[in-house]
C-alpha positions as CSV (number, residue, x, y, z in Angstrom):
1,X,7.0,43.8,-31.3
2,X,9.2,40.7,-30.4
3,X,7.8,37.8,-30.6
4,X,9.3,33.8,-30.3
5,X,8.2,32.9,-33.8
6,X,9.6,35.7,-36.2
7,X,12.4,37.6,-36.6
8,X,13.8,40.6,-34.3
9,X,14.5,43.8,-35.4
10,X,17.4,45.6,-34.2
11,X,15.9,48.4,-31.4
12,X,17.6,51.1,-33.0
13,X,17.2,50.8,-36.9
14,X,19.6,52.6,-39.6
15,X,18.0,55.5,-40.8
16,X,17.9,55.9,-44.3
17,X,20.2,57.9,-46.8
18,X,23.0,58.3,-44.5
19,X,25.2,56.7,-41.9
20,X,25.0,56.9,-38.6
21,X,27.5,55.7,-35.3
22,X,26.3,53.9,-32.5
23,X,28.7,53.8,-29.7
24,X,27.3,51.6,-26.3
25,X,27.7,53.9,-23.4
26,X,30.0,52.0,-20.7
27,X,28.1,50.7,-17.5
28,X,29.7,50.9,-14.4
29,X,28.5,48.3,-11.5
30,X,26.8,49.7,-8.7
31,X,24.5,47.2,-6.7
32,X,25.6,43.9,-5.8
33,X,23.1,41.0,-5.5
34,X,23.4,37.6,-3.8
35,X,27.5,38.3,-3.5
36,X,27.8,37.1,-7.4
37,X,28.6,40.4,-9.2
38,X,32.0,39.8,-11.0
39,X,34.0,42.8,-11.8
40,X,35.4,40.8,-14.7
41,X,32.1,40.6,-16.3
42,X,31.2,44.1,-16.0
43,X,34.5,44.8,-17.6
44,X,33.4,42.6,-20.9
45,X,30.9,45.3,-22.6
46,X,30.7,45.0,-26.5
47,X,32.4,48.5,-28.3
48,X,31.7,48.9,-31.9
49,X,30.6,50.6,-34.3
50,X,26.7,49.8,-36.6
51,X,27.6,51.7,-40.4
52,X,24.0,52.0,-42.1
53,X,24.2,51.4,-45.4
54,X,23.6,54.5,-48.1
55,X,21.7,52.5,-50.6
56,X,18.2,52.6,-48.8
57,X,16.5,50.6,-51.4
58,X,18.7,47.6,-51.3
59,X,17.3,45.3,-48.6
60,X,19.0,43.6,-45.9
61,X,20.4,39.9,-46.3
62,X,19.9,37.1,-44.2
63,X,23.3,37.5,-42.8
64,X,22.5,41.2,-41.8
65,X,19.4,40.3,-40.2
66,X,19.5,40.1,-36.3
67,X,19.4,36.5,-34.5
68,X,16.3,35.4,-32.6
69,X,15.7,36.8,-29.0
70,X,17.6,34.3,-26.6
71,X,14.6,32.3,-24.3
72,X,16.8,30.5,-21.9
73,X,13.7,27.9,-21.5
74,X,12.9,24.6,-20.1
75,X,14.9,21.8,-21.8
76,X,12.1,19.7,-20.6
77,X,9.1,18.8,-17.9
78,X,8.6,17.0,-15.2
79,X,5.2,15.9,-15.5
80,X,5.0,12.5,-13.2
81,X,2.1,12.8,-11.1
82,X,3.2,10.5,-8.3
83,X,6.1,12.0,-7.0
84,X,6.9,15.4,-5.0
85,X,3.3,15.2,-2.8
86,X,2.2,19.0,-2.9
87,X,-1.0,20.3,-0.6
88,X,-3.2,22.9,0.6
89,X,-0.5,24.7,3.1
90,X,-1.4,25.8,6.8
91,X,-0.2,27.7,9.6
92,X,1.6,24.8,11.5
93,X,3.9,24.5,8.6
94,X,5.1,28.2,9.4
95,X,7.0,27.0,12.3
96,X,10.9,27.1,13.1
97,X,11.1,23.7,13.6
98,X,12.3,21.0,11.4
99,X,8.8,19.8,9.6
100,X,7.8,16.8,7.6
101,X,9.6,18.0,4.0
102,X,12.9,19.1,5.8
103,X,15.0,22.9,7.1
104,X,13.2,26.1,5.8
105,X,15.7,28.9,5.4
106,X,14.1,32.1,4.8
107,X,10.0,34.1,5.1
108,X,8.5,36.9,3.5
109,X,5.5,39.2,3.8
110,X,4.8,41.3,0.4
111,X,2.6,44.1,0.3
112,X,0.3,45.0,-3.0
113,X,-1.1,48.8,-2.9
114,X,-4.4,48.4,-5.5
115,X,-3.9,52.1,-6.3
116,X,-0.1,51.5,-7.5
117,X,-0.3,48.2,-9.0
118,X,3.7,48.6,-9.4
119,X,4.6,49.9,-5.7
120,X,5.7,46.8,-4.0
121,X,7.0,46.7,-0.5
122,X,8.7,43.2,1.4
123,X,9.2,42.5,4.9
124,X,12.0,39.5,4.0
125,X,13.6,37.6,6.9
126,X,16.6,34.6,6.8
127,X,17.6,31.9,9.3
128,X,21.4,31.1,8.4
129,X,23.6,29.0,9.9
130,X,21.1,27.6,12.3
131,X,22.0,23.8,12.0
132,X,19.2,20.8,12.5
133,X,16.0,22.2,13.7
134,X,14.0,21.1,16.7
135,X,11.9,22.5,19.3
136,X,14.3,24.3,21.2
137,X,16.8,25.1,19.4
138,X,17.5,28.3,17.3
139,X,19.8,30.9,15.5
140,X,20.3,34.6,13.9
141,X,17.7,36.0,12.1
142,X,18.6,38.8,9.5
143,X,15.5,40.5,8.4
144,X,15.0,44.0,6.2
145,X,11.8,45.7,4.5
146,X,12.2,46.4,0.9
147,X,10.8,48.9,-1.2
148,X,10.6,47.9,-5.3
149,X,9.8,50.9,-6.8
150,X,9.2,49.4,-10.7
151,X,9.5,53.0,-12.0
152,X,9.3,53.2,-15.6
153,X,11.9,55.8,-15.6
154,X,16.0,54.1,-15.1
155,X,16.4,56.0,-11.1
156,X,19.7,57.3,-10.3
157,X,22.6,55.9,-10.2
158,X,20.6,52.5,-11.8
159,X,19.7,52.2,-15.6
160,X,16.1,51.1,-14.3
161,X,13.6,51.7,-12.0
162,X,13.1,48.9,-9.9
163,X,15.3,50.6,-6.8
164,X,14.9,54.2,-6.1
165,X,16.5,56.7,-3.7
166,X,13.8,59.7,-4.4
167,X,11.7,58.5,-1.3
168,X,15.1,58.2,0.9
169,X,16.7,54.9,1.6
170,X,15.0,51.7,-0.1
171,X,16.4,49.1,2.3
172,X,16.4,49.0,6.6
173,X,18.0,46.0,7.8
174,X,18.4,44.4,11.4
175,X,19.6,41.6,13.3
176,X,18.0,39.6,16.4
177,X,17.8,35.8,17.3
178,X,14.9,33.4,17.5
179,X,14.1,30.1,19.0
180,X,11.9,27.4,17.4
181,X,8.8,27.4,19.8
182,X,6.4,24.5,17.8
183,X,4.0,27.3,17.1
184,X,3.3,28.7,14.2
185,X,5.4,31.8,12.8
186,X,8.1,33.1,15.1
187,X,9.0,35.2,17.9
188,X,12.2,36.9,18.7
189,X,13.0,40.1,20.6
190,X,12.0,43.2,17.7
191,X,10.4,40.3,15.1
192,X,7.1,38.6,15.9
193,X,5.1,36.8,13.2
194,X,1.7,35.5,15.2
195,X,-1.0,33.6,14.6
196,X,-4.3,34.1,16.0
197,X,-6.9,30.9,15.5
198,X,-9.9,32.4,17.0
199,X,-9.8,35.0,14.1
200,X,-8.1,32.8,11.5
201,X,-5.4,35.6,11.3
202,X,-2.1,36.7,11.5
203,X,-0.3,39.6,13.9
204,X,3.0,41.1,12.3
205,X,5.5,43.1,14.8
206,X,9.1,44.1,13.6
207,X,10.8,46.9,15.0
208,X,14.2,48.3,14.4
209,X,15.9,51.5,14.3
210,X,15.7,51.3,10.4
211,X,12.9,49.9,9.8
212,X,9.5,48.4,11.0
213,X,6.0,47.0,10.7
214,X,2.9,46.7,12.8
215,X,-0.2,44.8,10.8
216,X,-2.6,41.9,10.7
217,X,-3.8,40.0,8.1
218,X,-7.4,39.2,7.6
219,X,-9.3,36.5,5.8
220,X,-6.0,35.0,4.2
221,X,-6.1,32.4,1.8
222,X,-3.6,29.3,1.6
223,X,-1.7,28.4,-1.1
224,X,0.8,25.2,-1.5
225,X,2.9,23.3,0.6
226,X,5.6,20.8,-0.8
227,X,9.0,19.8,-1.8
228,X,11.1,20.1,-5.3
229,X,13.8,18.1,-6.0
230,X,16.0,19.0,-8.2
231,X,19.5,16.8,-7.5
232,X,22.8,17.6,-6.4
233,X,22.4,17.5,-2.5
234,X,19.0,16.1,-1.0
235,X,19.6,18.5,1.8
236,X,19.6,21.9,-0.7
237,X,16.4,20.5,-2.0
238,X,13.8,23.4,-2.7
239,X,10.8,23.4,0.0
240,X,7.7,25.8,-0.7
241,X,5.3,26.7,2.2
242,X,2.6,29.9,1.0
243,X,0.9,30.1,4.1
244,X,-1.0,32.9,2.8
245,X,-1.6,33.5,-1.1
246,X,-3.6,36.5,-0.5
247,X,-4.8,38.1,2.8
248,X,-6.6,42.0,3.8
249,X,-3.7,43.9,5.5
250,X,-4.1,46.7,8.2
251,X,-2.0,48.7,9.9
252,X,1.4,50.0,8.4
253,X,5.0,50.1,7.5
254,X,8.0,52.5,8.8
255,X,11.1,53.2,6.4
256,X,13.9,55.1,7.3
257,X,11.4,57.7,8.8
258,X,8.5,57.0,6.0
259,X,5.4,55.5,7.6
260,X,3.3,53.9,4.9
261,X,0.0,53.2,5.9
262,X,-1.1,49.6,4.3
263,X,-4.3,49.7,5.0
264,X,-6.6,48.3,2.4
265,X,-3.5,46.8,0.4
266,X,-2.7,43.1,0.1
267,X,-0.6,40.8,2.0
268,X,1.2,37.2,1.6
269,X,3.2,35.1,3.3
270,X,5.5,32.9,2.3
271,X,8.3,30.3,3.6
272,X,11.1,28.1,2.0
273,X,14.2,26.8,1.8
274,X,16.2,28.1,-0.8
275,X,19.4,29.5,0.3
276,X,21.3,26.3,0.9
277,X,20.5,25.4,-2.4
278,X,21.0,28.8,-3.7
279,X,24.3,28.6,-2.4
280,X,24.8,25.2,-3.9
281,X,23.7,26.5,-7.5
282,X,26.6,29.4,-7.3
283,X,29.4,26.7,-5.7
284,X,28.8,24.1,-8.4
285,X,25.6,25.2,-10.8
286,X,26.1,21.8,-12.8
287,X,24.8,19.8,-9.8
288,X,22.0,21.5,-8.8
289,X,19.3,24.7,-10.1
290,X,19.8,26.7,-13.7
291,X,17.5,28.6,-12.6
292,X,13.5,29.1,-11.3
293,X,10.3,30.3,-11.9
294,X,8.0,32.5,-9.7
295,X,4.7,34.5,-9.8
296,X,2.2,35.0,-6.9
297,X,-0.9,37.1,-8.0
298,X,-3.7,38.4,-6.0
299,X,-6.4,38.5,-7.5
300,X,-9.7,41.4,-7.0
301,X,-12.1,38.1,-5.7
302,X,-10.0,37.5,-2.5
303,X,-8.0,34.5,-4.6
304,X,-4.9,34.4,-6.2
305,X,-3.0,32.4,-9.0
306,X,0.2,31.4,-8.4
307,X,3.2,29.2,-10.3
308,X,6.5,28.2,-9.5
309,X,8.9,25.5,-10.3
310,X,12.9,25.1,-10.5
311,X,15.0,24.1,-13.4
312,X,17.2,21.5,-12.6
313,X,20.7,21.1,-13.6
314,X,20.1,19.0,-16.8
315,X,17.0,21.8,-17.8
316,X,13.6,20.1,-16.8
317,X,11.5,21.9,-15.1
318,X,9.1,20.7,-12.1
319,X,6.7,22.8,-10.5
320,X,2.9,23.5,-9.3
321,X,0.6,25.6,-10.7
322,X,-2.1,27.1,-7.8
323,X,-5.9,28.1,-8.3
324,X,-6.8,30.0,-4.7
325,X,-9.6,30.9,-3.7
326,X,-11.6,31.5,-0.2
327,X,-13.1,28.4,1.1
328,X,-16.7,29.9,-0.2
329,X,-15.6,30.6,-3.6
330,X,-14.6,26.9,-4.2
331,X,-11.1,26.9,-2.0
332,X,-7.7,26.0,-2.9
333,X,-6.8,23.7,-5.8
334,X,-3.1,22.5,-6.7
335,X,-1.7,20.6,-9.7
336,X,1.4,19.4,-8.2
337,X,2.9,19.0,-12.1
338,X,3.0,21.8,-14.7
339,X,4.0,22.9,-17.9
340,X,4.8,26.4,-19.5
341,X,4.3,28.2,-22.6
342,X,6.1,31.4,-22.9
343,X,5.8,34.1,-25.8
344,X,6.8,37.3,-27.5
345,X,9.9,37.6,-25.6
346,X,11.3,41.2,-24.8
347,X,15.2,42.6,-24.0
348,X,14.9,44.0,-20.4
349,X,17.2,46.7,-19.0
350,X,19.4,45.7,-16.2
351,X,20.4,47.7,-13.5
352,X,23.3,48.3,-14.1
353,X,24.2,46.5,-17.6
354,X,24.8,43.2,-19.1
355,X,27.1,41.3,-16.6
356,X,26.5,38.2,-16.9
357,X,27.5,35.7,-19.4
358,X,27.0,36.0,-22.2
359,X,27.1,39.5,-21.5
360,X,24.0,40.3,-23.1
361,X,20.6,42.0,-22.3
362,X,18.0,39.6,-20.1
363,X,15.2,38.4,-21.9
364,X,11.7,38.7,-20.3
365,X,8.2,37.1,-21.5
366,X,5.5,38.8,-22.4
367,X,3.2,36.0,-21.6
368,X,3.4,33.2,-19.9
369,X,0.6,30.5,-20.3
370,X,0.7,27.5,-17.5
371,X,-1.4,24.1,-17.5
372,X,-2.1,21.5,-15.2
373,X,0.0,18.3,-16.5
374,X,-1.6,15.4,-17.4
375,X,-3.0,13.2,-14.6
376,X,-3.2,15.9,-12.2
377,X,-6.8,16.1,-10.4
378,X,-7.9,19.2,-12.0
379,X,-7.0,20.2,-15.4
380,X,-7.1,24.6,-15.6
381,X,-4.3,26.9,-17.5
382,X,-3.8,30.4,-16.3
383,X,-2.0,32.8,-17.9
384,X,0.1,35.7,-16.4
385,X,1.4,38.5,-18.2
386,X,4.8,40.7,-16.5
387,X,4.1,43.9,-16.7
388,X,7.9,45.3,-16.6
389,X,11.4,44.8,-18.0
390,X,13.8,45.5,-15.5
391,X,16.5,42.9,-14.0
392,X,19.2,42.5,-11.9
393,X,22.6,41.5,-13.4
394,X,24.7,39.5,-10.8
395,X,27.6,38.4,-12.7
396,X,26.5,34.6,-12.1
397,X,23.1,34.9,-13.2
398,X,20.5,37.2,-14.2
399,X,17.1,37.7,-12.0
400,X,14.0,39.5,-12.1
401,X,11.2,40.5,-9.8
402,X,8.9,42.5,-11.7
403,X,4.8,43.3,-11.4
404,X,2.3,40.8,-13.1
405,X,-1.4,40.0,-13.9
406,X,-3.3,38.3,-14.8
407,X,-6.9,39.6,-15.0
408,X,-8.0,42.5,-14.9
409,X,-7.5,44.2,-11.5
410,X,-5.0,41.4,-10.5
411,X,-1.5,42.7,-9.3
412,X,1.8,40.3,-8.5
413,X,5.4,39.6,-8.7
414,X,7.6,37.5,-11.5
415,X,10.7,36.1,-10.8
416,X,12.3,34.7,-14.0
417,X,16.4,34.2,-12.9
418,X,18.7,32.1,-15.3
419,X,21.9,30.8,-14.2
420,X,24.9,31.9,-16.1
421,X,25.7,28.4,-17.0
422,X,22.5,27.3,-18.2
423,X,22.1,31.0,-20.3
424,X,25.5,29.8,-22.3
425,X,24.1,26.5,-22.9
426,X,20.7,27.6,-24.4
427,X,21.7,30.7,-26.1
């Protein structure tokens, strides 16, 4: 097993008495993500040749022995309790309009099956080129429903599971336009994200010749609204709005011909801003974000944990860490200031190969343990464990969004992505 404080072994040991020839098969990219895939870097994969040496009972040196497992961590963390105001969120801060922390960019449901812990679908929508927000005004909306697979078993063409085509196509996407109404959620012909006050829930209606969805969600629980700054341009800024941490879902999904029926799974919603900033990261990464932190778990109560926080472009971290619950199981609490402890790091398998810089497998946590900082309100650590190894190569950085837990009969995402830049720098 890896771990952070003693050395790696190489995966595939010499055997003994004779030699043996490893030669790295040669990866071919398939899947772009984010528009960052560089043909260059999928060009740069090591050939070479590992000679085992005959004389079995001599023992390795030092110098044979392989280097530690890259972390790619925090440099340091923000832990100043007065700035970066984080609270409970609510449904008003769903709207299209421009709201007290600034532009929100892009929304999310994602759907939990408790029978398949791994099985993971997303109803993802963006708001690009839209402009300043008010009542009134509006833009395109691109929107899609994904289905993550998290297969154990690499799924043709990719080297892992996280995409498959065995079901039919993983991805229906669609276009339609939306104005900004001062309610909460949105409406827009064949995209309709309601919510109802009477019944403290939300109504869900997307239809398109690829893809749709037609559910509610029951008794949801809030998670946190608030801003993270993290330089560069005030304007790319990072604003996080989880309207609904953890919510009952009924009704059911439609995927290129699949119906998937959601009832008794779980569903959250979240908004934020992140592609400006994104965008900002990839155009000049040594101004703004080297990379982020993400992990949303439901939990079997009705609650969920929940963490996230950016990296900055000199490597602090800043970030919340969420204990939700419903309101008569104690409610939400939020430490608006965090700090991480990651162990027994693992290689993960990309999808289709190193291509990033340095052109070398992602490394993905085993564990990682996040605390309240100090003079937050509360003082709590929860610790969530990722459950998979796959990643996404993009050329410019590397990304994950695997399944987590963190108790037992828990089930969420992890998103773990390291610039290129800031992967060269920590190495």
């Amino acid at each position: 097993m890896l771990t952070s404080s003693s050395p790696t072994r190489h995966p595939q040991p010499a055997r003994r008495h004779f030699a043996r020839l490893h030669v790295p098969r040669l990866h071919v990219p398939r899947l772009h993500r984010l528009g960052a895939v560089t043909l260059a870097g999928a060009a740069m994969l090591s050939v070479g040749a590992l000679i085992a040496p005959a004389a079995s009972a001599v023992p390795p040196s030092p110098a044979q022995r392989s280097p530690a497992v890259p972390k790619y961590e925090p440099l340091s963390y923000d832990t100043d309790p007065h700035t970066y105001p984080v609270r409970v969120a609510k449904p008003s801060d769903s709207g299209l309009a421009k709201n007290g922390f600034g532009d929100v960019g892009v929304a999310w449901w994602w759907f939990k099956n408790p029978k398949n812990p791994a099985e993971m679908y997303t109803l993802v929508e963006a708001e690009p080129f839209w402009g300043p927000r008010a009542v009134g005004r509006g833009g395109p909306v691109v929107w899609g429903l994904i289905d993550w697979a998290n297969s154990p078993r690499p799924q043709f063409p990719f080297l892992n599971g996280i995409i498959s085509f065995n079901k039919g196509l993983p991805l229906g996407l669609s276009a339609t336009w939306a104005t900004a109404d001062g309610k909460p959620g949105m409406r827009s012909p064949g995209l309709n994200f309601n919510y109802r006050p009477a019944s403290n829930s939300w109504a869900v209606d997307a239809q398109s010749p690829l893809a749709s969805a037609h559910f509610t969600a029951t008794d949801p629980v809030p998670g946190s609204h608030g801003v993270i700054q993290v330089g560069g341009n005030p304007q790319t800024d990072s604003l996080m709005d989880e309207i609904v941490v953890n919510s009952a879902a009924h009704g059911s999904l439609n995927l290129a011909g699949r119906r998937i029926d959601v009832n008794g799974w779980r569903v959250g919603y979240w908004r934020m801003r992140i592609v400006g900033s994104a965008f900002d990261s990839g155009l000049n990464p040594f101004t703004n974000w080297s990379g982020w932190e993400y992990s949303p778990v439901m939990e079997p109560d009705g609650g969920a944990s929940e963490f996230y926080g950016i990296i900055n472009h000199q490597g602090r971290y800043s970030g919340p860490l969420i204990d939700a619950r419903p309101k008569d199981k104690g409610g939400t609490r939020i430490c608006s200031k965090s700090t991480l402890a990651f162990e027994k790091y693992r290689y993960g398998q990309g999808i289709i190969g190193p291509i990033t810089p340095p052109f070398t497998p992602f490394t993905i946590p085993k564990s990682i343990t996040v605390t309240c900082a100090p003079g937050q309100p509360y003082h709590f650590s929860k610790t969530f464990y990722p459950d998979y190894t796959g990643y996404v190569g993009a050329g410019l950085l590397d990304f994950t969004e695997v399944p987590v837990h963190t108790v037992p009969g828990s089930f969420g995402t992890y998103e773990h992505p390291r610039w290129a830049q800031f992967k060269l720098r920590t190495k």
